[in-house]
SELO-336535 format. One record per residue (C-alpha): x, y, z. Coordinates in steps of 0.02 Angstrom, whole numbers, padded with zeros to 5 digits, always signed. Example, Ala and Ser with C-alpha at 12.3 -4.5 7.8 and 13.67 -1.06 7.14 Angstrom:
// SELO-336535
+00615-00225+00390
+00684-00053+00357
***
This chain:
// SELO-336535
+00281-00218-01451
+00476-00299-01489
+00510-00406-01368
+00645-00362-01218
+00778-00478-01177
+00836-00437-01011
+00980-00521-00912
+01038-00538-00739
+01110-00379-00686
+01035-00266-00809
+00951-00111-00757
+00775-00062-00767
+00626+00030-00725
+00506-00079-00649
+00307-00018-00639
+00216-00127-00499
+00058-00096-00463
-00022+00072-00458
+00139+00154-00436
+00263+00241-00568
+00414+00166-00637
+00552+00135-00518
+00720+00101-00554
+00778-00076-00517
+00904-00213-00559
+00873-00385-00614
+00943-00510-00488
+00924-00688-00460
+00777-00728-00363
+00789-00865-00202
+00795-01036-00233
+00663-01080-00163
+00559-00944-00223
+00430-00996-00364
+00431-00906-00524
+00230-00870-00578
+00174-00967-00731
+00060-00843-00790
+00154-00771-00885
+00340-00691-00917
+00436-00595-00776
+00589-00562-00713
+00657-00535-00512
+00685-00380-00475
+00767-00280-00345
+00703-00103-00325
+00834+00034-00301
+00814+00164-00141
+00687+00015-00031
+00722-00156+00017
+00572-00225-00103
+00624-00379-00237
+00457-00410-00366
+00419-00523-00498
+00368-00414-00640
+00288-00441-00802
+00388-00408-00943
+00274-00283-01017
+00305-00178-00826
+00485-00177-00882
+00598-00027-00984
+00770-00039-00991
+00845+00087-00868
+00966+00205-00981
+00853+00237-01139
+00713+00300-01031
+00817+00384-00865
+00775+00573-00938
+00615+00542-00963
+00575+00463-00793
+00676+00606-00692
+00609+00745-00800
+00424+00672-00747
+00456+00609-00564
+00512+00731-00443
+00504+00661-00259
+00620+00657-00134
+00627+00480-00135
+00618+00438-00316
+00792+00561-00327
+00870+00460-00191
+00842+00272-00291
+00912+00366-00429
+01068+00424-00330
+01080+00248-00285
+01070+00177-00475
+01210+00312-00516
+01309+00270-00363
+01292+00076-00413
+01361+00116-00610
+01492+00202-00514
+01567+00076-00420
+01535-00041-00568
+01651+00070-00697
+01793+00072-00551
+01803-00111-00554
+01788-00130-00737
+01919+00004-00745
+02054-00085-00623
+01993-00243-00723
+02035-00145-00907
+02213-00084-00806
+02257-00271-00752
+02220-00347-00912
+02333-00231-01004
+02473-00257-00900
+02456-00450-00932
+02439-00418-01122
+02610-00323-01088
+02691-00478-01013
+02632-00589-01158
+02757-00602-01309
+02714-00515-01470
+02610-00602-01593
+02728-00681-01722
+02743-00563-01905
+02614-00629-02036
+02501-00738-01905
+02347-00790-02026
+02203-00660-01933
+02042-00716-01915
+01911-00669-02039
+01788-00526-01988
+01632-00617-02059
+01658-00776-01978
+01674-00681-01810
+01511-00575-01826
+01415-00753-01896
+01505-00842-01733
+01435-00724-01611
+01259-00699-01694
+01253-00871-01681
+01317-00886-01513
+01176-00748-01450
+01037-00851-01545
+01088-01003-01458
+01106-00947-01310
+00919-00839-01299
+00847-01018-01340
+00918-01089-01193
+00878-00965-01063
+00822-00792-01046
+00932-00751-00894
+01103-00740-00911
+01251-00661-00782
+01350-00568-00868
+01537-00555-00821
+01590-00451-00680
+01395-00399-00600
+01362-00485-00450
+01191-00518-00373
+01251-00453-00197
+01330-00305-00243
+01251-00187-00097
+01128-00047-00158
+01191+00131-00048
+01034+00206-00025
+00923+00129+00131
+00754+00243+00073
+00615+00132+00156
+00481+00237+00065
+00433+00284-00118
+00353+00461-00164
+00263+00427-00335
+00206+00547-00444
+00095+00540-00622
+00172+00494-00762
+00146+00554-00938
+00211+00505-01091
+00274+00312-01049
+00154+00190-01100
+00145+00031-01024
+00044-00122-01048
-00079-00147-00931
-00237-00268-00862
-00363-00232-00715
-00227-00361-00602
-00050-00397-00595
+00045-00545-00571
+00177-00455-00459
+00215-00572-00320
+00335-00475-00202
+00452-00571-00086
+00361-00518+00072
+00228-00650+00046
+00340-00786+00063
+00479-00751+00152
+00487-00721+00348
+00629-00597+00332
+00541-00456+00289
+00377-00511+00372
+00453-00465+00543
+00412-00293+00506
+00279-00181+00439
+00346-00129+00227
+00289+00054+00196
+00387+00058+00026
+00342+00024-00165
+00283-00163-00112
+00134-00094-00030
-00008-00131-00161
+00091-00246-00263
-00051-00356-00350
-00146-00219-00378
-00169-00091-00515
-00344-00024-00503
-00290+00154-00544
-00127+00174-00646
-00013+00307-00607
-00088+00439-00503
-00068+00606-00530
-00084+00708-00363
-00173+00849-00345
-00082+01031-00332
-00192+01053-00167
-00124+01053+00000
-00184+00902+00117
-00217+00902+00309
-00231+00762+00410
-00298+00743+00583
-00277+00567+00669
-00129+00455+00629
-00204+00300+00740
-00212+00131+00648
-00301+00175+00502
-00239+00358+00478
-00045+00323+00475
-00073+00190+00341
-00200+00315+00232
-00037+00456+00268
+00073+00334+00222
+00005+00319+00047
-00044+00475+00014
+00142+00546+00057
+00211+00390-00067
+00102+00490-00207
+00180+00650-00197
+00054+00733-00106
+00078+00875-00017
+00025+00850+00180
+00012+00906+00334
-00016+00800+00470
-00077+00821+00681
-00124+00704+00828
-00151+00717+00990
-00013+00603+01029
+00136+00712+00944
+00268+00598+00946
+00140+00496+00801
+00197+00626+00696
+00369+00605+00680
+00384+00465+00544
+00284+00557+00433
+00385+00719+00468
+00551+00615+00416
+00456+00557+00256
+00422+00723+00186
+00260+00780+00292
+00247+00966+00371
+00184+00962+00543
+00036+01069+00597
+00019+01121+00784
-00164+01129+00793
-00319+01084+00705
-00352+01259+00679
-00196+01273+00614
-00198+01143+00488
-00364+01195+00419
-00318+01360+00409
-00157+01320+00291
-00224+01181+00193
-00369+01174+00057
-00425+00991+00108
-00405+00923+00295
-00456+00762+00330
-00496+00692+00470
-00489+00508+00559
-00538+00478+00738
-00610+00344+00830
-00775+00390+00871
-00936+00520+00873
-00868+00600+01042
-00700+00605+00971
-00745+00686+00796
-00841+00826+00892
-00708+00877+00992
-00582+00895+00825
-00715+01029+00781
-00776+01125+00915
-00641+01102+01038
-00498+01219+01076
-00408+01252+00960
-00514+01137+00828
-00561+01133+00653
-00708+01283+00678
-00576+01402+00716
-00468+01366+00555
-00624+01351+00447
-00632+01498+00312
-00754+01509+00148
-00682+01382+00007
-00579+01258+00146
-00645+01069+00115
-00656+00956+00274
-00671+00777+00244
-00734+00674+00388
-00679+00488+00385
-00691+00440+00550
-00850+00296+00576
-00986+00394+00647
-01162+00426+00682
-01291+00498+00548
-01335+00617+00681
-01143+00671+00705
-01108+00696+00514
-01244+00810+00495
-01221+00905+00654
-01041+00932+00575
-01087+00976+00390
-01194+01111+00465
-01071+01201+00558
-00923+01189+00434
-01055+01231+00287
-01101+01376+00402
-00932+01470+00404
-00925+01435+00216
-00818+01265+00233
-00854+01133+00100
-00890+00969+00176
-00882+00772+00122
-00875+00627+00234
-00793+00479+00162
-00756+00335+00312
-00695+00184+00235
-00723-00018+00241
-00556-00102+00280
-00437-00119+00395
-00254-00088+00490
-00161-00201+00332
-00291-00144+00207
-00236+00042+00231
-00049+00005+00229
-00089-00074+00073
-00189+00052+00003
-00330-00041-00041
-00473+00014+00052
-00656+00064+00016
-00726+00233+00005
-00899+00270+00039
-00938+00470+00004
-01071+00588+00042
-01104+00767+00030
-01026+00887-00093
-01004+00816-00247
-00843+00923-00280
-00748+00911-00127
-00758+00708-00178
-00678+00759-00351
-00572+00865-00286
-00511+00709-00170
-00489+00618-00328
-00321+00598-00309
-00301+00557-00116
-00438+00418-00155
-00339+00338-00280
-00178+00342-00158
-00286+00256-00020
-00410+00161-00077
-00450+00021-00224
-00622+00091-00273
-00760+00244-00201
-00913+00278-00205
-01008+00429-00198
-01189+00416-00139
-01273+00575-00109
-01308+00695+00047
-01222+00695+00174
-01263+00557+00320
-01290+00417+00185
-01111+00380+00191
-01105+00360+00375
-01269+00231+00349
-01213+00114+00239
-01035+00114+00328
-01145+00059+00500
-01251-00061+00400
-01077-00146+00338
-00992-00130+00513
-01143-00238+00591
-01137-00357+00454
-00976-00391+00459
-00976-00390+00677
-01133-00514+00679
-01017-00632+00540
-00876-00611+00652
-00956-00670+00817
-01045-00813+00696
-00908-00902+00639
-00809-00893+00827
-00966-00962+00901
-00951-01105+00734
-00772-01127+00798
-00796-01165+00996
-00945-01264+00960
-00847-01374+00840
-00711-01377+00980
-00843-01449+01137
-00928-01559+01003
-00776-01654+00956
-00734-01584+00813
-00589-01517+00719
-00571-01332+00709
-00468-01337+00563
-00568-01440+00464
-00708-01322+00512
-00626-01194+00441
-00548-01290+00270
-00730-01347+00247
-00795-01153+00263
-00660-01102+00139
-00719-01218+00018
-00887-01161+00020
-00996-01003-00028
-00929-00907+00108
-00743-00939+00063
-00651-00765+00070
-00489-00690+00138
-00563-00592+00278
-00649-00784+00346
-00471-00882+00306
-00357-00739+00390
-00453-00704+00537
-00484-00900+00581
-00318-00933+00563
-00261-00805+00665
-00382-00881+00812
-00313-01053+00790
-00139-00976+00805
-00184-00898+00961
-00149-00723+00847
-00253-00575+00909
-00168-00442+00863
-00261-00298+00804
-00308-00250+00619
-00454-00191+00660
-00492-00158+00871
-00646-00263+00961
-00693-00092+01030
-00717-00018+00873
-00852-00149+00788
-00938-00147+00967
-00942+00029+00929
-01008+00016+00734
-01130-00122+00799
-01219-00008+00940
-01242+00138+00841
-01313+00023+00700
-01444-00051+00827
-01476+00151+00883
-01503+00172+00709
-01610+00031+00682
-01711+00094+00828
-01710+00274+00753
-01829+00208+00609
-01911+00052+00701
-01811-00070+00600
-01762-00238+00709
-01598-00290+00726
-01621-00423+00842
-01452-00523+00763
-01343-00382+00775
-01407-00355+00954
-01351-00539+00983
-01187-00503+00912
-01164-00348+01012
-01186-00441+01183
-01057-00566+01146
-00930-00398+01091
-00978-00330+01263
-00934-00481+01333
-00753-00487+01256
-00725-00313+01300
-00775-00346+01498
-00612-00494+01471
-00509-00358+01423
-00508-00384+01246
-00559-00221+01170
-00379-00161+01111
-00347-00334+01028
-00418-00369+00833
-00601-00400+00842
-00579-00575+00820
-00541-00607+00993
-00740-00616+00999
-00667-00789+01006
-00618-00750+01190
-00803-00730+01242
-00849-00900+01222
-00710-01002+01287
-00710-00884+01468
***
């Protein structure tokens, strides 16, 4: 592949992540923002969002020979909008070179003529000058400013979301991880609030572009794991149609390009896959067989997807009665949490019919970094409660590690830089701890919701004689968090339980 030289100011389309090209302008990044060593990127600042990335060369096409190509392919709202903005931004940019061209002739006016037989300069010498000028100067540095672009001049378009659609035909380089490092990591100005644009799933690129599917897509639930799964499933072109009991949850997504449905019934009636994702058995239920609910909209061919965390017993109660009008049913809940859904990186687990999951092929991709299909229905809904109570009882563990290191004279944060030294170093144990130390309990994923995932895994540890006498253990102490009013903070405020 020839190599691109790129300077400040240039324009480009910029693939990060899993999502399609995006038209962009090299800037200058902070100062005291680090440049990855891995290998060769540029700082780019995404037209239509406030995003700035670091992006690997080989994620990089200059803007102009490719535009066609990219607006022929892409055709979201969004994605039309960050190109109004890139033609708005070479408009302004011919005005002032134009007033520049108009003042510099009227100086060259002012100036006397050049005096009759002046020796000119030979032609040759001036192309060998400037080759060797450009030579010189690419072994210096790869980013230059060229005259007259400025790093501040102010993009038009305040988009906050990206539509993204498949894209055919533009080859880029790619390997199973990027080294796009967006801004948001380190700096506090855009941490203040929540990014649903482009920057979502920067460092990852499990999928490539995603093509979504020509089906229409219902959604039932926008709570704290819903509105992050709508979120990217609207930022991949899908078509969707969203509900909740709460209306006024609705109206984001209506402003991004969702339709709004004013019932269950009505959205399964209208769309060929609904999804659902509620908060608990009781809750599921009454999507379905309450007024109004899914079993009224239900007709032969319609796909319902249940991702809410539930009982075995619930999941097959429900694939019998959609199966029974001649519905097509999957349940799919997934391992994460509140930031892993914004981000678009959850888990699937899947169970049921095998072609309602590959008909979701597409949604998956938008929401998650990886599925997994494994059989009939109600083994989805098992493992998910076997994970839940393994990750509760490690939870509980490692805040009853923390206040005994505390009333033993110990440091907690050595406790924990020892821990994430170890085997059991991960992300979840680092985030979570530090968010105790820092007195953080704000909720990614709710205390009552892993109480909830832990008793029904003991109730279905009973259901076959199996012990769970650890989970049990763990459950008490949840119980006990909850009776402190903790249950609508992040499940690590287990912590709370011990030190009350």
């Amino acid at each position: 592949m020839a190599s691109l030289h790129l300077r400040i100011g240039d324009l480009v389309w910029g693939k990060l992540g899993r999502y399609p090209p995006w038209p962009g302008k090299v800037v200058s990044p902070p100062k005291d923002l680090k440049k990855p060593t891995s290998k060769k990127c540029f700082f780019v600042k995404f037209f239509g969002t406030e995003d700035h990335a670091w992006i690997k060369v080989e994620h990089l096409k200059p803007y102009h020979p490719h535009k066609e190509e990219m607006i022929k392919i892409n055709k979201g709202k969004r994605f039309q909008q960050a190109v109004d903005a890139v033609e708005e931004f070479l408009k302004k940019a011919k005005g002032k070179e134009k007033a520049s061209h108009n003042n510099s002739n009227a100086e060259d006016k002012k100036k006397p003529a050049r005096a009759e037989g002046t020796r000119r300069k030979n032609p040759a010498k001036m192309v060998n000058a400037v080759l060797k000028r450009d030579l010189a100067s690419h072994k210096q540095t790869i980013l230059q400013k060229p005259e007259g672009i400025s790093d501040s001049d102010p993009e038009p378009s305040s988009v906050h979301r990206a539509v993204a659609g498949g894209v055919s035909g533009f080859k880029w380089e790619s390997s199973p991880c990027s080294s796009m490092e967006p801004i948001r990591k380190r700096l506090k100005i855009i941490e203040e609030k929540p990014s649903t644009s482009i920057q979502a799933a920067d460092s990852t690129a499990f999928n490539g572009s995603i093509t979504p599917t020509d089906k229409r897509i219902g959604f039932l639930g926008l709570g704290h794991m819903g509105s992050g799964i709508v979120s990217n499933l609207l930022k991949m072109g899908h078509v969707v149609t969203v509900w909740n009991r709460t209306a006024e949850k609705c109206d984001l997504f209506i402003q991004e390009g969702a339709r709004l449905g004013r019932t269950p019934a009505e959205v399964v009636s209208i769309c060929d896959i609904t999804f659902s994702c509620v908060s608990d058995p009781k809750a599921a239920k009454d999507l379905v067989f309450g007024p109004s609910g899914v079993l009224q909209g239900i007709q032969p061919g319609k796909c319902y997807v249940e991702m809410s965390t539930v009982d075995p017993e619930t999941i097959t109660e429900l694939s019998q009665v959609i199966t029974s009008r001649g519905g097509r049913f999957l349940e799919a809940p997934v391992l994460g949490s509140q930031q892993l859904s914004n981000e678009g990186l959850l888990v699937i687990l899947a169970a049921g019919d095998r072609t309602v999951y590959e008909d979701c092929s597409s949604c998956f991709q938008a929401l998650g970094r990886t599925s997994f299909f494994l059989g009939g229905a109600g083994n989805a809904a098992k493992m998910m409660l076997i994970l839940s109570m393994v990750q509760g009882s490690f939870m509980a563990t490692i805040t009853e590690g923390l206040t005994l290191a505390q009333v033993t004279g110990q440091s907690q944060q050595t406790f924990l830089d020892i821990l994430c030294q170890g085997p059991m170093a991960s992300t979840f144990l680092d985030q979570k701890c530090q968010n105790i130390l820092q007195g953080n309990f704000k909720p990614d994923y709710y205390l009552k919701h892993i109480q909830k995932d832990l008793r029904l895994a003991i109730s279905m540890g009973d259901s076959v004689n199996h012990p769970t006498p650890v989970a049990a253990a763990a459950n008490e102490v949840y119980k006990r968090a909850k009776a402190l009013d903790q249950s609508d903070n992040d499940m690590s405020a287990v912590y709370r339980a011990y030190i009350h």
